[in-house]
Backbone bond lengths (Angstrom), bond angles and torsions (degrees), N, CA, C in turn:
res aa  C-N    CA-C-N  psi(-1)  N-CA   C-N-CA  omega(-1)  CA-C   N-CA-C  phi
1 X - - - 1.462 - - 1.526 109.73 -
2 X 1.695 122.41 156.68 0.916 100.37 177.44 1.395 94.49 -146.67
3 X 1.626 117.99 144.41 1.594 114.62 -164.55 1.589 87.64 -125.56
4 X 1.437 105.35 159.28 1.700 129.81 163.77 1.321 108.21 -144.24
5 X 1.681 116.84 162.39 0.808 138.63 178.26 1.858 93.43 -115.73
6 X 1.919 120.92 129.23 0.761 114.46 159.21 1.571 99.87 -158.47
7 X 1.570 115.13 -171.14 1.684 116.62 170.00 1.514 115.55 -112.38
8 X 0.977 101.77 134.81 1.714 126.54 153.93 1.466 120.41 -75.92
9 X 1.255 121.06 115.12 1.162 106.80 179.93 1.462 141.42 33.00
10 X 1.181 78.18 39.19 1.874 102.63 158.60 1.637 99.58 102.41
11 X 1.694 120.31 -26.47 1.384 106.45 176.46 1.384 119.16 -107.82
12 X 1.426 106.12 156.54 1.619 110.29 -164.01 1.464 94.51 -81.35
13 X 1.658 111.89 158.44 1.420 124.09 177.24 1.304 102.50 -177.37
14 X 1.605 139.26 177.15 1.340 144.86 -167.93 1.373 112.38 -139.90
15 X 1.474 105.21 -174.24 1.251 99.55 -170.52 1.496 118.63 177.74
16 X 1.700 110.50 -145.32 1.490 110.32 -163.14 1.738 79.99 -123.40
17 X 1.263 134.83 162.08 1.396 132.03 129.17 1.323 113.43 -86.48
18 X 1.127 152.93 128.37 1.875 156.75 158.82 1.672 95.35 -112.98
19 X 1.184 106.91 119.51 1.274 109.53 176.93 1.590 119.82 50.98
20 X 1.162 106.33 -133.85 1.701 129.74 175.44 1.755 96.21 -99.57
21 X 1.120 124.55 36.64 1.566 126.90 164.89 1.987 101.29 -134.35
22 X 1.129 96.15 155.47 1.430 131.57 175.34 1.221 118.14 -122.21
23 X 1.464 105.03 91.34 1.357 113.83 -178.16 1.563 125.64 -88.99
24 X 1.390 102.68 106.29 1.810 116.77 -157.65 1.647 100.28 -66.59
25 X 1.413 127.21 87.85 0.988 127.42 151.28 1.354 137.73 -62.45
26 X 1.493 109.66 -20.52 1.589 123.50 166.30 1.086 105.68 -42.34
27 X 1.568 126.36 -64.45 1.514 139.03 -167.55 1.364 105.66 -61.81
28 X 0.842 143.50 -14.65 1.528 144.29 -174.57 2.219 114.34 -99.18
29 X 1.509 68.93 -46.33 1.815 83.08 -166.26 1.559 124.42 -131.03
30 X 1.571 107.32 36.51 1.452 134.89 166.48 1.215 119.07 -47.33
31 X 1.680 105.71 -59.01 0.957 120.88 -178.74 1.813 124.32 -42.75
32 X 1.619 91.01 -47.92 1.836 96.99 177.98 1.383 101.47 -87.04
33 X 1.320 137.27 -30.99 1.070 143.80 -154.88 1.431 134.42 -162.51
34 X 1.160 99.32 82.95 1.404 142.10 -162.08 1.679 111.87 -55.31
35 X 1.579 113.19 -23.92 1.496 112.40 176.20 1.034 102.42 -152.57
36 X 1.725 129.81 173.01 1.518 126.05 174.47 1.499 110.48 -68.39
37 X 1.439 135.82 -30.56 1.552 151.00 156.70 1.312 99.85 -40.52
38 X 1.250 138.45 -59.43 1.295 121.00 166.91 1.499 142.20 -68.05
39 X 1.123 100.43 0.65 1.835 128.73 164.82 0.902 82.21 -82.64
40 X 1.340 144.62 -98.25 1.242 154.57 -130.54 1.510 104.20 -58.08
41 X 1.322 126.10 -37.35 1.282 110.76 -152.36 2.056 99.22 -106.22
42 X 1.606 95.70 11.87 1.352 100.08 -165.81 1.826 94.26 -118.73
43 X 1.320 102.06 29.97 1.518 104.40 -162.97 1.584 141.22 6.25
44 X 1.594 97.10 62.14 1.539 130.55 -142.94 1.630 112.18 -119.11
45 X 1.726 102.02 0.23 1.683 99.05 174.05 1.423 127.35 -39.21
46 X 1.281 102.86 -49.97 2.123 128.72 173.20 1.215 76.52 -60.68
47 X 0.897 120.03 -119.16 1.694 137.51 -137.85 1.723 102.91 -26.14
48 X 1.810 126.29 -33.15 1.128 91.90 -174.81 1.668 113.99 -113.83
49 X 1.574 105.63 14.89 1.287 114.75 177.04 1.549 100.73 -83.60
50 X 0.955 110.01 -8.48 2.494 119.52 169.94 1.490 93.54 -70.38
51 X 1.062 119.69 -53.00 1.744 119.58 -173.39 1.728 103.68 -72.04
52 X 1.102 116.43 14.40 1.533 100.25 160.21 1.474 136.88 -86.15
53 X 1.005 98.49 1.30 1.676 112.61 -172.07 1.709 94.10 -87.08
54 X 1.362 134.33 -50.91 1.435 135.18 156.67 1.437 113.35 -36.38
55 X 0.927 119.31 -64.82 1.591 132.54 -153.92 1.563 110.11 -56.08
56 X 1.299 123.45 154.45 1.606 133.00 -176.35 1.611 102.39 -69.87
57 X 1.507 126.01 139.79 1.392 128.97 178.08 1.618 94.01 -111.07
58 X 1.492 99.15 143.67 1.256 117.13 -169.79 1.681 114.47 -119.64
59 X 1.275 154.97 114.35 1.430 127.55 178.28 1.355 109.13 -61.60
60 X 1.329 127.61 -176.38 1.300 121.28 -158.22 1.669 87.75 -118.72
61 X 1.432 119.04 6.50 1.227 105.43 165.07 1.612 120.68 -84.94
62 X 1.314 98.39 -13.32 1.912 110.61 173.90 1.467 118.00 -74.54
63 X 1.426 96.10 -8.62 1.820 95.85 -170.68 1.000 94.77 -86.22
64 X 1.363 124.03 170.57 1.729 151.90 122.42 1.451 112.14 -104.99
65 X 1.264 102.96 117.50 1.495 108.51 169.27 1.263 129.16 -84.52
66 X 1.210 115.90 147.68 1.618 124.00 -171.05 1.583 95.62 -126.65
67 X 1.817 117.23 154.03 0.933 94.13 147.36 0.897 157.79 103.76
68 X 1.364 157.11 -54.41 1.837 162.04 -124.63 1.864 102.81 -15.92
69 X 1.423 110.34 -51.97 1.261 149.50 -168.53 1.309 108.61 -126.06
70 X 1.564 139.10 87.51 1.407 103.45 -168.11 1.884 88.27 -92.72
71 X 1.018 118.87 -17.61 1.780 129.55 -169.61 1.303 118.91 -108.49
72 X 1.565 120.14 36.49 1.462 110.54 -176.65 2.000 101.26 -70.97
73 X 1.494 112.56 -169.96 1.081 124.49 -168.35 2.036 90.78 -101.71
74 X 0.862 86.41 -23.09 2.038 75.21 -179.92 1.704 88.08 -175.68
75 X 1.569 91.14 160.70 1.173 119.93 -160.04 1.739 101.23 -120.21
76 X 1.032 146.59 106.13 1.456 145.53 174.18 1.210 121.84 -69.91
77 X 1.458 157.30 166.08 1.392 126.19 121.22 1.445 107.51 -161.66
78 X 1.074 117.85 144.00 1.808 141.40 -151.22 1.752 102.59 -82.09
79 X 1.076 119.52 109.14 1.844 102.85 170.78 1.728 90.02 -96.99
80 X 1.394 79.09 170.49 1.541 100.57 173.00 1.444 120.37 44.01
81 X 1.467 121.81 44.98 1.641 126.03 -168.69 1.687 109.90 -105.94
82 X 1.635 121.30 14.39 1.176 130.21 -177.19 1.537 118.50 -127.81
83 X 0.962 147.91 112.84 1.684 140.81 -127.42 1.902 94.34 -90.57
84 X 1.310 106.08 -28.01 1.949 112.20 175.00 1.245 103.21 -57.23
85 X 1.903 112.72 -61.92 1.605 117.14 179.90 1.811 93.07 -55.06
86 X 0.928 142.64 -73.31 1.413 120.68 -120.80 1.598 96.89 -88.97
87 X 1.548 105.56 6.30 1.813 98.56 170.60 1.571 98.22 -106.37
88 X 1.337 138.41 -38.50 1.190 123.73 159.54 1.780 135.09 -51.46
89 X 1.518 109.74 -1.35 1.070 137.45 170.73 1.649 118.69 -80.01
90 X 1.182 91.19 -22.90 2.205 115.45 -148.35 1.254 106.70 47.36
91 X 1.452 143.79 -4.27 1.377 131.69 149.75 1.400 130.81 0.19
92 X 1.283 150.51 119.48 1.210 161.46 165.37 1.560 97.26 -57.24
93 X 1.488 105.34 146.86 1.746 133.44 179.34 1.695 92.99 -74.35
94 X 1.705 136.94 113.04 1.326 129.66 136.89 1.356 106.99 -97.46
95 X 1.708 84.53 175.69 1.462 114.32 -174.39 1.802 111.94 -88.56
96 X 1.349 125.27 -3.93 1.201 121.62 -165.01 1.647 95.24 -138.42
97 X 1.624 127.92 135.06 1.619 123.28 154.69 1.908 119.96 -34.84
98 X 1.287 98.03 109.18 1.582 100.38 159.01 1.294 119.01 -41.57
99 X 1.465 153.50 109.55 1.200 131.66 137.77 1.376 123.63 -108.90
100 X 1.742 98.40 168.87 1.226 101.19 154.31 1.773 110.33 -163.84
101 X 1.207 115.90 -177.35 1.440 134.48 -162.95 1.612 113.22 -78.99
102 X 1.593 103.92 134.87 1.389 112.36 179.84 1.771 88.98 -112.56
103 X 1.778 113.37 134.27 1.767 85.21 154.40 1.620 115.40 -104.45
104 X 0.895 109.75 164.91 1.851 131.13 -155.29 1.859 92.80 -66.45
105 X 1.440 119.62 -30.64 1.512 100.98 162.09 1.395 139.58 -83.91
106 X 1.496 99.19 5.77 1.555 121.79 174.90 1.815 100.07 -60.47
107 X 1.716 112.19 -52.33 1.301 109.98 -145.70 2.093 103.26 -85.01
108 X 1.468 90.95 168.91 1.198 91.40 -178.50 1.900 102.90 -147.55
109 X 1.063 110.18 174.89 1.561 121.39 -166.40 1.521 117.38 -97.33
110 X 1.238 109.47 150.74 1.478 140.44 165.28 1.676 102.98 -10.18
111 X 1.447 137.61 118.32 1.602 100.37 178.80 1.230 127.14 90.05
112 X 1.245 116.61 -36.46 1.524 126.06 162.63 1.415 121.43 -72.84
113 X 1.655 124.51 138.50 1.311 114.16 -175.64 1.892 111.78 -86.16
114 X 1.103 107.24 123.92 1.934 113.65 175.35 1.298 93.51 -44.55
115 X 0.940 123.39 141.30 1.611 119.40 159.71 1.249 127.47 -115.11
116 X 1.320 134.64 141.41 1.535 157.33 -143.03 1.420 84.94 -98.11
117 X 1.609 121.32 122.78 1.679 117.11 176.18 1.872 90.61 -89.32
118 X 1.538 90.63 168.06 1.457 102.30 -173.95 1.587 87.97 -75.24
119 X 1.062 151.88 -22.23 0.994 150.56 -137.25 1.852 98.98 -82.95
120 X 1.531 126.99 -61.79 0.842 155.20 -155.47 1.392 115.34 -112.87
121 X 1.336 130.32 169.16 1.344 139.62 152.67 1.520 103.06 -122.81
122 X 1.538 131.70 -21.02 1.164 120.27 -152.94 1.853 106.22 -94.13
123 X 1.337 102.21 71.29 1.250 117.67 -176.96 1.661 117.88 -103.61
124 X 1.697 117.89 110.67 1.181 140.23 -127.76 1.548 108.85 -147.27
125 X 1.470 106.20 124.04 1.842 116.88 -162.46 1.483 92.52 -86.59
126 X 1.242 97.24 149.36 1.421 118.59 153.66 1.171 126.94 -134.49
127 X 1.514 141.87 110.03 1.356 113.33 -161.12 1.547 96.90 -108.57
128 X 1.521 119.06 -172.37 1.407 104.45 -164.19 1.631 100.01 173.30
129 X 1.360 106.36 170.68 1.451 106.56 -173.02 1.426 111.01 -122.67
130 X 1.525 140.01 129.99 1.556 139.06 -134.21 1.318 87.33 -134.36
131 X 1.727 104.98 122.85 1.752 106.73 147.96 1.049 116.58 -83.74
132 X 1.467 117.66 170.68 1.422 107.97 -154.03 2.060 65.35 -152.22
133 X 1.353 117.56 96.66 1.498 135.31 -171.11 2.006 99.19 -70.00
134 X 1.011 101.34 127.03 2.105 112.15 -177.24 1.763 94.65 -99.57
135 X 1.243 94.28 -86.99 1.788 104.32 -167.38 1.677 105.88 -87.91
136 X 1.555 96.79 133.23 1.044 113.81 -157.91 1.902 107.77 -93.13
137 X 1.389 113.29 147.27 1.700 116.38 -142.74 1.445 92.52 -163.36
138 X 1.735 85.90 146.89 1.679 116.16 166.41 1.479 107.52 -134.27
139 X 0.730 107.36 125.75 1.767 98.35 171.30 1.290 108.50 85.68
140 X 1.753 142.61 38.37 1.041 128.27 -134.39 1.905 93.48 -107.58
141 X 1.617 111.64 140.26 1.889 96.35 -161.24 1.923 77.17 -96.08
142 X 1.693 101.12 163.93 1.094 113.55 -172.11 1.505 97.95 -62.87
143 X 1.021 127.88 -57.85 1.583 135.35 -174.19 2.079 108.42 -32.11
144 X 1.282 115.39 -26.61 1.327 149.37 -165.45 1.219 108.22 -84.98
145 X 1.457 113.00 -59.51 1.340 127.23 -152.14 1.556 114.83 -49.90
146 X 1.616 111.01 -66.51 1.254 104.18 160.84 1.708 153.39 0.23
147 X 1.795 103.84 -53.49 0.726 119.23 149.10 1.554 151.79 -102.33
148 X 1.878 95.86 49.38 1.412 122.02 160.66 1.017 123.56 -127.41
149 X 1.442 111.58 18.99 1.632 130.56 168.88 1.544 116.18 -81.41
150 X 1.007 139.83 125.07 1.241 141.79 131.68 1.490 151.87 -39.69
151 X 1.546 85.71 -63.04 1.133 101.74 158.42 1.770 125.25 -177.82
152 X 0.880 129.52 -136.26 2.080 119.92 -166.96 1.937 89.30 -159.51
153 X 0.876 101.68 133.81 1.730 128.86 167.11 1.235 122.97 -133.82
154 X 1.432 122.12 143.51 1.446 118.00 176.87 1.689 114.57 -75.40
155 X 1.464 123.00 152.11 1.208 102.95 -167.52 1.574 112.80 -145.47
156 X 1.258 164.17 134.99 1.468 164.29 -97.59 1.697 110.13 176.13
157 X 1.710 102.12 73.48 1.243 96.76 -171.40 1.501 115.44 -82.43
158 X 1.194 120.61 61.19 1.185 142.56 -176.57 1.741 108.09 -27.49
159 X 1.352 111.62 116.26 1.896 91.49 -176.04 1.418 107.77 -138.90
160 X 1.256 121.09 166.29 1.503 124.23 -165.97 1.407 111.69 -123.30
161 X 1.436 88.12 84.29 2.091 98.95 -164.24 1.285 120.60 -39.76
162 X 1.429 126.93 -42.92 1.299 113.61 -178.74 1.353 127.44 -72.79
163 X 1.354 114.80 -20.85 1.538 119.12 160.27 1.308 104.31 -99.12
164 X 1.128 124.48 37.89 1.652 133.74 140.60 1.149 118.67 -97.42
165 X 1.078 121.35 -39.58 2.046 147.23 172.91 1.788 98.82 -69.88
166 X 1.196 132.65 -41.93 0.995 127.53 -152.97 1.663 117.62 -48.63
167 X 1.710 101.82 -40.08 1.444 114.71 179.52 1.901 93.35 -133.92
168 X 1.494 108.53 177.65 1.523 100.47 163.85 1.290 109.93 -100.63
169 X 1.378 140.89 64.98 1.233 159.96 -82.92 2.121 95.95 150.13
170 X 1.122 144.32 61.72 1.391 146.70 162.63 1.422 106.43 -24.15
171 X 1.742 119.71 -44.31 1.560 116.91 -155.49 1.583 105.05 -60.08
172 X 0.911 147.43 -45.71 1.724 127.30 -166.03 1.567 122.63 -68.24
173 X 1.687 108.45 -41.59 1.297 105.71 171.05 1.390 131.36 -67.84
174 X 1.872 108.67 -8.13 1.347 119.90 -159.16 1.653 100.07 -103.37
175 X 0.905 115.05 23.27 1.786 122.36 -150.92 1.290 100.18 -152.49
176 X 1.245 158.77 13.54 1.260 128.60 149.91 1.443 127.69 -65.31
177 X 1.305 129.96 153.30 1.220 120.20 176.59 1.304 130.21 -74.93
178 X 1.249 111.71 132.54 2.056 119.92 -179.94 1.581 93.02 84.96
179 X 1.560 113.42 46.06 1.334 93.23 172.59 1.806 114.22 -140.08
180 X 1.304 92.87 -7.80 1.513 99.59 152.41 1.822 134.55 -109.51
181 X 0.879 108.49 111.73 1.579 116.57 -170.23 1.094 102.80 -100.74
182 X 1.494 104.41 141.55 1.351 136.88 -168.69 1.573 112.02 -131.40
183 X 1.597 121.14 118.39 1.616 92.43 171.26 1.642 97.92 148.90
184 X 0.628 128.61 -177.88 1.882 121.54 -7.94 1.473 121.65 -59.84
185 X 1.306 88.82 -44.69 1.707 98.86 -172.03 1.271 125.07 -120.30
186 X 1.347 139.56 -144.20 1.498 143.07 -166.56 1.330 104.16 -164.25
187 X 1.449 132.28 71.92 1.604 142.83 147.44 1.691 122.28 -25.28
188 X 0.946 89.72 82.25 1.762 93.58 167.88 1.705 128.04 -35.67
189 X 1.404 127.87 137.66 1.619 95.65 -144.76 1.832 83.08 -90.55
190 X 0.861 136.61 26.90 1.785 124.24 172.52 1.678 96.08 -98.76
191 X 1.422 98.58 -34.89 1.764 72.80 175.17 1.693 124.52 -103.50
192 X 1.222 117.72 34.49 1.237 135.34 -159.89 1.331 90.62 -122.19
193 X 1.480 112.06 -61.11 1.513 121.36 -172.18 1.673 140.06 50.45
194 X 1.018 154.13 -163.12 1.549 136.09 -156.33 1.336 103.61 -43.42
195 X 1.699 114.69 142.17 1.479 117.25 -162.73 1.852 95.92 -123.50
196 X 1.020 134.30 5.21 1.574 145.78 177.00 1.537 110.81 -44.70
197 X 1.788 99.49 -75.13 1.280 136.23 173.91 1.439 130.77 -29.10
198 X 1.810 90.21 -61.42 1.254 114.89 -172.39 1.454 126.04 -43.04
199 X 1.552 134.11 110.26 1.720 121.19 -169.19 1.846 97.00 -97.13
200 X 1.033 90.72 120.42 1.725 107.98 146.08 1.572 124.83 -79.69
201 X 1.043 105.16 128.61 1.660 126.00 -179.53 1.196 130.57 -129.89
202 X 1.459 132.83 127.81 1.233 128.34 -172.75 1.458 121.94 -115.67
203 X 1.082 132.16 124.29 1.777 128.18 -158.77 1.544 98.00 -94.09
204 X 1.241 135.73 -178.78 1.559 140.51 126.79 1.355 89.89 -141.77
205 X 1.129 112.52 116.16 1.621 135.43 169.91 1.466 113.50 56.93
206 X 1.154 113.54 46.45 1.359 139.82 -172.42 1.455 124.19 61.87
207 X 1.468 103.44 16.44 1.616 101.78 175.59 1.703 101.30 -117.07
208 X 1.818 97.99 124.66 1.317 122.22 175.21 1.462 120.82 -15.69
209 X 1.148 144.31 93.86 1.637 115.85 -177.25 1.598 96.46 -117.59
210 X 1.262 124.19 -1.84 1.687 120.71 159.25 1.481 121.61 -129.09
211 X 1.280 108.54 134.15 1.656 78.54 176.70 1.720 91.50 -142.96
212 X 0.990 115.34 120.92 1.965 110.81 -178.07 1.677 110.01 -155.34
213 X 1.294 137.16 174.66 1.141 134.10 169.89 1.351 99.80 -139.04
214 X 1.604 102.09 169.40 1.546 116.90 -147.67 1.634 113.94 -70.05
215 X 1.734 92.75 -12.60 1.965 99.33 -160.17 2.009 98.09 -80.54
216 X 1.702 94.58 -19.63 1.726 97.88 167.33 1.364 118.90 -48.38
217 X 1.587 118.90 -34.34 1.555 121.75 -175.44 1.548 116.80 -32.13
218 X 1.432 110.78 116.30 1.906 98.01 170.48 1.500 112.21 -62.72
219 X 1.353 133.72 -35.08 1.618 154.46 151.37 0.936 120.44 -108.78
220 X 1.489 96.50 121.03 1.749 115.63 -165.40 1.235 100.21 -91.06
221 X 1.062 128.51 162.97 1.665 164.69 -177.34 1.563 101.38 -46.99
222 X 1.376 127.94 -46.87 1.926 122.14 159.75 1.495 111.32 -44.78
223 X 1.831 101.02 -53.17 1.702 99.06 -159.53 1.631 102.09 -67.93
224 X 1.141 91.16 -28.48 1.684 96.19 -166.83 1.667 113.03 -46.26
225 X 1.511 90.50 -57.13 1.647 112.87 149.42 1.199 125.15 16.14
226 X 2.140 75.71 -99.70 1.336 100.64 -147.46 1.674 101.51 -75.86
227 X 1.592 127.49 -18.24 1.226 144.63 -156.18 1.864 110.14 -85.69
228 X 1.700 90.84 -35.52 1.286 102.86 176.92 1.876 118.20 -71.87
229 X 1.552 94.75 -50.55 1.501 105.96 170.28 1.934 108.39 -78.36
230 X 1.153 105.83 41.99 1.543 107.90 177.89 2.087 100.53 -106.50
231 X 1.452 87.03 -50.99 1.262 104.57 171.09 1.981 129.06 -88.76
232 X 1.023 94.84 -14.92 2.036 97.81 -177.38 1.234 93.23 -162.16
233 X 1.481 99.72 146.97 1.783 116.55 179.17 1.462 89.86 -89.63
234 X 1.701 97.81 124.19 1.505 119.27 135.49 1.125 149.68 11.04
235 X 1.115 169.90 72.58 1.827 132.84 -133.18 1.670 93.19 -151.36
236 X 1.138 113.22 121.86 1.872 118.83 166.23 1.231 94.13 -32.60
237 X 1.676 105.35 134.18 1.280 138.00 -171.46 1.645 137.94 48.21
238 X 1.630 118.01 24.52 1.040 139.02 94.68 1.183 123.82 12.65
239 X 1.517 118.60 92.66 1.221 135.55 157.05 1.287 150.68 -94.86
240 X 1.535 133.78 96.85 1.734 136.29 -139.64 1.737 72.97 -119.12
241 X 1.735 97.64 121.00 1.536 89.53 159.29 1.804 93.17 -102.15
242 X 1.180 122.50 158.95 1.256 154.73 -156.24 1.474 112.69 -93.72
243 X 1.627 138.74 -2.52 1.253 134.57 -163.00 0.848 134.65 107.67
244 X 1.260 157.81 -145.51 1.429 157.74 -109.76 1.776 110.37 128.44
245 X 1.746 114.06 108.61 1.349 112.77 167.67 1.828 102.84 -66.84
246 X 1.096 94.79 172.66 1.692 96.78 158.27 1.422 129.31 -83.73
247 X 1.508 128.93 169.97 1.111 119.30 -149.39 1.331 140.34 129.70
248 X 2.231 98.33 -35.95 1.193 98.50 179.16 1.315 141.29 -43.14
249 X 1.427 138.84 147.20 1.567 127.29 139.80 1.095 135.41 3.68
250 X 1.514 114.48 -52.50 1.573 124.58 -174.80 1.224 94.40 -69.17
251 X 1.562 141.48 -60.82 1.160 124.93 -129.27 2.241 92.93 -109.44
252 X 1.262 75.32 28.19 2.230 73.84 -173.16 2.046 92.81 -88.64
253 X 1.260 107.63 150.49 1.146 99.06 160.37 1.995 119.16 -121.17
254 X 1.334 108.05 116.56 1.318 146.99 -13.05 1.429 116.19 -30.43
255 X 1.369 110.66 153.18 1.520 97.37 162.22 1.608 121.29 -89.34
256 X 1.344 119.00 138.97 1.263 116.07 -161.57 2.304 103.74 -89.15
257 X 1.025 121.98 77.33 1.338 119.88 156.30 1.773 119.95 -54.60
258 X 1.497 97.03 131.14 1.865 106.63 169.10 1.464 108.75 -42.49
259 X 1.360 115.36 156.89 1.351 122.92 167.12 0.963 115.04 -130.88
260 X 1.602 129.52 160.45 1.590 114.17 142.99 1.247 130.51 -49.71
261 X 1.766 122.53 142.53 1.491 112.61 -159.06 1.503 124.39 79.49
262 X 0.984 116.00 -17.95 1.406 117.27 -178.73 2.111 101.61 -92.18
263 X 1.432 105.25 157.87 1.409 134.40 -167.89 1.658 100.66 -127.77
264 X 1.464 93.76 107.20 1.341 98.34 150.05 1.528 146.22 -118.29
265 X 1.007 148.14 150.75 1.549 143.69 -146.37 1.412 108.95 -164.87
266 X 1.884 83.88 120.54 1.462 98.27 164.89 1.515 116.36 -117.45
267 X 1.360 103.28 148.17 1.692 112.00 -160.29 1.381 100.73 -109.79
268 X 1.123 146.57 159.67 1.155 144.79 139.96 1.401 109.98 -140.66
269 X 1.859 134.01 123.40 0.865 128.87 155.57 1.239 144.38 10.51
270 X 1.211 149.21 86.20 1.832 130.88 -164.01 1.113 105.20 60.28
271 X 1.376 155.03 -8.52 1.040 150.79 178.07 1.240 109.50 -100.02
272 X 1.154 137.25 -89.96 1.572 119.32 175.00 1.751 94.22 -175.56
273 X 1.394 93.35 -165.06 1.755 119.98 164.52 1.210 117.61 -102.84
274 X 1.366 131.13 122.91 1.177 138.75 158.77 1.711 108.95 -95.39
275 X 1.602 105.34 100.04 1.898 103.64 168.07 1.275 129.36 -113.25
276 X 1.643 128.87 137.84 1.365 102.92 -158.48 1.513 69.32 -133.22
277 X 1.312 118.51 -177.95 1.559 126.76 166.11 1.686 111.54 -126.25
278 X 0.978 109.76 163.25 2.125 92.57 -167.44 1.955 90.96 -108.11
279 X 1.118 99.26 148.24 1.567 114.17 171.02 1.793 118.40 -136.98
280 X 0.843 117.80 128.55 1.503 118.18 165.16 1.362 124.95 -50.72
281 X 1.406 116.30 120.15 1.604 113.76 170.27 1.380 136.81 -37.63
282 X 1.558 122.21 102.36 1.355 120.78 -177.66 1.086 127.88 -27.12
């Protein structure tokens, strides 16, 4: 199954994807459940993908997507989890996942353009693979982990290198607004299924600039887990994006920075396309 959060005619609401339709479950089931985070955290995917046969069908050319999550409780995300990135980095080999914090008004939707802050030009793709956290955990053992997933989204940790460089400190460049995209949707992991295989790819204007699969991970998707819920409980709808292949911008020579006009695309296997287009800050 695969759910999004997007708007209809100007108001936000969620839903089912079926095909090339958008099935407005908001309109049906507001009342109990007011966002896809509250599906999620009411372990209610089944129960409200049955109410689709009621519900209003939408083409997916009427949507605007927002989002996957636009309101989780925290935002995760892994640097250096691909052994190409973390030598094109010159980064040193640890024993534990790097993280650090996205906040939830940083990200932006499927379709939406990232935007270039006036601040910077050095605006730089990351594409990547997003949990999307169900059952909520402390202490979670890898053997476990699995089943506190929800579900997998494509994800665009869009970052602004020089206020990434500024301190060794990730939070400023990783935080501007409209610069992480999330989306379109949220793949349920039964129909997604073995995640090893799967290659992620990242375009800018249709030329390849990532190309890796998931079994590359130096920390896989348990440790990530169990490492994350070592330090903070878990919470339905909960988002750990997963890393960065190598490839980036920063480390191209020239280095290749986003522009205005430019298209970027992230692929993931059975999972979908995530495309945003980049624009300069109003």
């Amino acid at each position: 199954m695969r759910f999004a959060t997007f708007r209809l005619n100007g108001a936000p609401t969620w839903g089912l994807i079926d095909g090339e339709q958008a099935v407005d479950l908001g309109a049906v089931l507001s009342g109990r459940y007011p966002d896809l985070k509250s599906v999620i955290a009411a372990s209610a995917l089944a129960e409200v993908a049955a109410a689709a046969a009621g519900a209003p069908r939408h083409p997916l050319s009427a949507v605007t997507w927002l989002p996957v999550v636009p309101n989780p409780d925290k935002i995760l995300c892994v640097g250096l989890n691909y052994e190409m990135h973390r030598k094109e980095t010159g980064r040193a080999e640890v024993e534990n996942p790097t993280i650090f914090a996205r906040f939830a008004n940083s990200q932006t939707g499927h379709g939406a353009d990232i935007v270039r802050p006036r601040v910077s030009h050095e605006l730089d793709f990351e594409g990547e693979l997003a949990i999307v956290i169900g059952k909520p955990g402390r202490y979670i053992a890898r053997e476990d982990a699995f089943a506190h997933v929800a579900g997998y989204a494509c994800y665009n940790d869009g970052s602004v290198r020089d206020f990434q460089r500024h301190t060794h400190q990730f939070t400023p460049g990783k935080n501007f607004p409209d610069t992480g995209a999330f989306g379109p949707w949220m793949m349920t992991p039964d129909e997604l299924g073995p995640l090893p295989d799967l290659r992620l790819q990242t375009r800018v204007n249709g030329q390849v600039v990532q190309d890796a699969t998931f079994d590359q991970m130096i920390f896989d998707i348990p440790k990530i887990i169990e490492y994350c819920s070592s330090f903070t409980r878990l919470e339905p709808g909960d988002v750990i994006a997963t890393g960065t292949p190598g490839g980036v911008g920063a480390k191209r020579n020239p280095p290749l920075w986003l522009k205005p006009g430019d298209l970027v695309e992230v692929e993931i296997d059975r999972l979908g396309i995530l495309r945003n287009g980049i624009a300069d800050e109003a």
